[in-house]
C-alpha positions in Angstrom: -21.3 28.6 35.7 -22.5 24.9 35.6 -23.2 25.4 31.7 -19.6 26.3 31.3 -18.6 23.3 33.0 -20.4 21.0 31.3 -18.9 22.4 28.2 -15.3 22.4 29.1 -16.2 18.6 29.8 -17.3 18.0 26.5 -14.6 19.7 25.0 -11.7 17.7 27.2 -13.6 14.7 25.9 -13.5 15.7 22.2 -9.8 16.7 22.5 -8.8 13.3 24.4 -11.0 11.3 21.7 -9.0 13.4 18.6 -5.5 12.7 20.7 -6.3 8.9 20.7 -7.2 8.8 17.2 -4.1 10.6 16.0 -1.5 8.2 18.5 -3.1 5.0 17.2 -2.4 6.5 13.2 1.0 7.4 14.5 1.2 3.7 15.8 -0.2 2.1 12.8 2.3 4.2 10.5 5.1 3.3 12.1 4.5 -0.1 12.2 4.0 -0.5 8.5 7.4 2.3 7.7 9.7 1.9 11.2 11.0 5.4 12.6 13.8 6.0 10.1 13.9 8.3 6.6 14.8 4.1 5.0 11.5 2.9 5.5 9.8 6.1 4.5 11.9 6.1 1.3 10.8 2.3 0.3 7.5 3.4 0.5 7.3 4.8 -3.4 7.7 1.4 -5.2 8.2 1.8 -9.0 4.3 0.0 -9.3 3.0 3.3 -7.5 5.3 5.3 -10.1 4.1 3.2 -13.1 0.0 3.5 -11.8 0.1 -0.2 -11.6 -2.3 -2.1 -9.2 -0.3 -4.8 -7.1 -2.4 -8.2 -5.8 -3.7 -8.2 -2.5 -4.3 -11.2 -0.1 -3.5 -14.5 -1.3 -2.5 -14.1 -4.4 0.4 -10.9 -3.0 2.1 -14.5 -1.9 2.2 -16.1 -4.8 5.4 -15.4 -7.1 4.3 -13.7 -10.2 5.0 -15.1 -13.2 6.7 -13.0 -16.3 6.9 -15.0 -19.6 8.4 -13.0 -21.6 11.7 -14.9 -22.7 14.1 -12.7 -22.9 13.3 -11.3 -19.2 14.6 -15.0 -17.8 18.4 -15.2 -17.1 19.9 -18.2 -16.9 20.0 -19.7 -12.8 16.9 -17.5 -11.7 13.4 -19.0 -11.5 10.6 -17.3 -13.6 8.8 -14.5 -12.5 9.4 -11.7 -10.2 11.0 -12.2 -6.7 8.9 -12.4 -4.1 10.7 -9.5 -2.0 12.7 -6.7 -3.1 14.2 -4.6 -0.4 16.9 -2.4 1.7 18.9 -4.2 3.8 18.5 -3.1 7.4 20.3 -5.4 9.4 22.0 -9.0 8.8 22.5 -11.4 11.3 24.2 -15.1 11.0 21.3 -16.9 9.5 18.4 -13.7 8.4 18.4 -10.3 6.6 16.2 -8.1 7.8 14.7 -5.9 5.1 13.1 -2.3 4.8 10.5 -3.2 1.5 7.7 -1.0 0.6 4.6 -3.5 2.5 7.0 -2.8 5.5 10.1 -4.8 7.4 10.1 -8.0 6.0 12.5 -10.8 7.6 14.8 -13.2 5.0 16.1 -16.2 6.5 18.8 -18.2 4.6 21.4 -21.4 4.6 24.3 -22.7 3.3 22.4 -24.0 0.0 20.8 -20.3 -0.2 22.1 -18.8 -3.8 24.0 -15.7 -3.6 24.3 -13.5 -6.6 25.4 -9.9 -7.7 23.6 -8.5 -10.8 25.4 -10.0 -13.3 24.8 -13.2 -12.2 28.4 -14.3 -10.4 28.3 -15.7 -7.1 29.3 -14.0 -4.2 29.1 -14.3 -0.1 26.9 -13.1 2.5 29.8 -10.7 3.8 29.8 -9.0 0.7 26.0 -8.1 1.0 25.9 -4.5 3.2 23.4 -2.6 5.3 22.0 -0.4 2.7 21.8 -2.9 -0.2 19.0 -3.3 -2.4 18.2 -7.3 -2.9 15.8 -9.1 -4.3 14.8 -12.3 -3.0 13.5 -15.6 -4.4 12.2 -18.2 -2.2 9.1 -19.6 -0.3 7.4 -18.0 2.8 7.3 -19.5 6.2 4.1 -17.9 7.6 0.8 -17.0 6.1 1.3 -13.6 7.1 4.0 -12.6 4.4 6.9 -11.1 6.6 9.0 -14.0 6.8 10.9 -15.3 3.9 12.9 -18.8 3.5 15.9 -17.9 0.6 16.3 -19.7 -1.9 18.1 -16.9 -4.4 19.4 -13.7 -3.3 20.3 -11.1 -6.0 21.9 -8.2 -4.7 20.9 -4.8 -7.4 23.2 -1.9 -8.1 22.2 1.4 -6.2 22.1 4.2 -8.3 25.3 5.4 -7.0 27.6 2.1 -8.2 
């Protein structure tokens, strides 16, 4: 009877150590995706599509520069934006995005450049939760999720 007990112990402990291990994935995959079917759908970025290798660390920060000419339109800066993104929420003064590296916060001013595709201006109230935007500017924070504005470019769904 003691033998049994012992292993019923063991067992408890096994099952508690696997329970642990699954939450703390759980945990760790949400914070990266958020609960919702948006930030599960950002997570196949056209790079994992293409079987291209995006930078990691330091270099993920800095804005990646494209020189082929006739990729530059005329009022953006060279390069690729630094975040491209769904539109979760928008407040007065920051859009929070759903990207694929996770949420990703965009602050912005008056002398922040708002833009549809084809270049014309256009006003925050006519960006939407649900758009797709890509973002020029500088980050804040070493960390990456925080974004100071400099051009916004709102992109055509596939639906418009």
């Amino acid at each position: 009877m003691k033998n049994n007990r012992w292993l019923i112990i063991i067992g408890l402990g096994i099952f508690i150590m696997m329970c642990s291990i699954a939450s703390f994935s759980v945990g760790v995959y949400v914070g990266e995706h958020g609960w919702t079917k948006d930030g599960v759908e950002m997570t196949k970025p056209e790079m994992q599509r293409n079987n291209q290798q995006q930078p990691n660390g330091p270099q993920a920060l800095q804005p990646q520069q494209n020189n082929d000419p006739e990729s530059i339109k005329p009022g953006l800066p060279p390069g690729r934006p630094q975040v491209i993104g769904k539109i979760q929420r928008i407040s007065n003064q920051a859009i929070d995005l759903i990207t694929k590296d996770g949420p990703r916060q965009i602050t912005f001013s008056d002398t922040t450049n708002i833009q549809n595709q084809a270049g014309n201006d256009i006003r925050i109230q006519q960006l939407n939760k649900g758009d797709n935007i890509a973002v020029f500017g500088t980050f804040t924070n070493g960390d990456g999720k925080s974004l100071q504005a400099e051009i916004i470019i709102k992109i055509p769904t596939k639906d418009q």
